[in-house]
N, C-alpha and C positions, 0 to 999 in steps of 0.2 A: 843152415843155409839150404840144406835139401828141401826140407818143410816150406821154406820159400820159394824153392823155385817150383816146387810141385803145383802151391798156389796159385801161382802165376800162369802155368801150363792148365790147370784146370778150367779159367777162365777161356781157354781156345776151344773148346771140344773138337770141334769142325774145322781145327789148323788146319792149314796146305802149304806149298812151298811161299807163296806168296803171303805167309805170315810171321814168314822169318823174323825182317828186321821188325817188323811191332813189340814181337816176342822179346829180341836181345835188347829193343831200346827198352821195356818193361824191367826187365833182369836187371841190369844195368842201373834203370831207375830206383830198384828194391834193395840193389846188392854196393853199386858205386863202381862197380868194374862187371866185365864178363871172366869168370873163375873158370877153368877148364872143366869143372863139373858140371857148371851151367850152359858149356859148349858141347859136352858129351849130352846129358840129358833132352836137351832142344832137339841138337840130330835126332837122336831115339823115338822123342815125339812126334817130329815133325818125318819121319821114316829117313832121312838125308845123314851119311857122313860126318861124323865130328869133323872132316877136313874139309868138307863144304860151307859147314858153318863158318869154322874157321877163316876162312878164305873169304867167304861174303864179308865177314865180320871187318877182318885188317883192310878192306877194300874200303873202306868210310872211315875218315880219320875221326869221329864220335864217338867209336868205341875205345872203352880200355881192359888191358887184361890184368892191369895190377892195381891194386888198390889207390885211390888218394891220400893223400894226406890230409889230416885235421883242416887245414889251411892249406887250397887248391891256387897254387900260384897260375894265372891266365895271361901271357905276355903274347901281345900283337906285334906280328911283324908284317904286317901290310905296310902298303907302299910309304902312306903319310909318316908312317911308325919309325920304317927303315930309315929314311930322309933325314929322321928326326932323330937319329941314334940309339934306335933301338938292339944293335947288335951291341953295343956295349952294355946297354942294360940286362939283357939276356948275358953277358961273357959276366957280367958281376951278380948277380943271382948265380948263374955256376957253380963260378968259383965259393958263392956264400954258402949255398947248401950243399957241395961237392956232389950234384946231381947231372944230369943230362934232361934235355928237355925227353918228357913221357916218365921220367925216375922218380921214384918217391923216396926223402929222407930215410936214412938207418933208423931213426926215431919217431919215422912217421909223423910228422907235424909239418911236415912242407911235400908236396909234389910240384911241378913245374911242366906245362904242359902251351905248346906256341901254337899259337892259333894266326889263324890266316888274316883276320879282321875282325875286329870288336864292332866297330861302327862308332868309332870317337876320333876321327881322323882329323878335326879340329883341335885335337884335344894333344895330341900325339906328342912324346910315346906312352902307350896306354901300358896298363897291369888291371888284372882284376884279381881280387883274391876273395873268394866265397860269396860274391858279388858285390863287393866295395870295390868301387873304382879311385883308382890314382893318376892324374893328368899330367903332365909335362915330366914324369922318369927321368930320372939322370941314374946315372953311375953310380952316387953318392948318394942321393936320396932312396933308392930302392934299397941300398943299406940299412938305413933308419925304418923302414918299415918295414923290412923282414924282423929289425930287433923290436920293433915295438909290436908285432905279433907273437917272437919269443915270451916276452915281455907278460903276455898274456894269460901263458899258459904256467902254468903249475909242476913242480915236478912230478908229483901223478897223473898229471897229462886233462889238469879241469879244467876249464876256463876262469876267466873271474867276470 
């Protein structure tokens, strides 16, 4: 992970503060999260505060600081979504993977993560999972496709 983020710092030579977020959206892009090592390293290079990165960081809800999961649950609660019963779909994913939206699964193969708007507001209530999208969510059907992504995976965690 070091060796990574090193790489990625090397391509800035010439950083400045205003190379922040390029930097943590790169890391992020390489890593899937920002790891406190990669929040310490960045301040160091860019001369700023682990607490300033920090801070810049949690201020843009793009970043994360824990890993995803295999299978990155994306539920929209924008307006069309809400309307449309989106908070039951979010309270049953919940309760399916006993997460919080930003949590990742104890067994790492589901994270859950609520976004403001997909842009499928025709579609509503949306889900995106690793970039497969699912239209009209219910209560019951976001059941069936959390188990059919179970379903998927292997008990050594392969895909098929």
């Amino acid at each position: 992970m070091t060796a990574q983020i090193d790489q990625i710092l090397r391509k800035h030579p010439e950083a400045r503060r205003d190379s922040l977020i390029p930097i943590l959206q790169e890391v992020q892009d390489a890593q899937g999260y920002l790891s406190r090592e990669a929040v310490v390293k960045v301040g160091e290079f860019l001369s700023l505060p682990a607490s300033k990165v920090y801070g810049v960081a949690t201020f843009y809800n793009q970043f994360r600081f824990q890993p995803v999961g295999r299978y990155h649950i994306q539920l929209c609660r924008g307006t069309a979504c809400h309307v449309k019963g989106s908070a039951d779909v979010l309270d049953a994913v919940c309760r399916l993977l006993n997460i919080t939206p930003g949590q990742t699964a104890r067994d790492g193969l589901f994270s859950l993560e609520v976004v403001a708007c997909i842009g499928a507001c025709g579609l509503a209530p949306v889900i995106n999972i690793n970039g497969e999208f699912f239209a009209g969510v219910t209560r019951d059907s976001v059941a069936e496709i959390v188990d059919s992504y179970r379903r998927k995976a292997d008990p050594d965690g392969q895909d098929h």
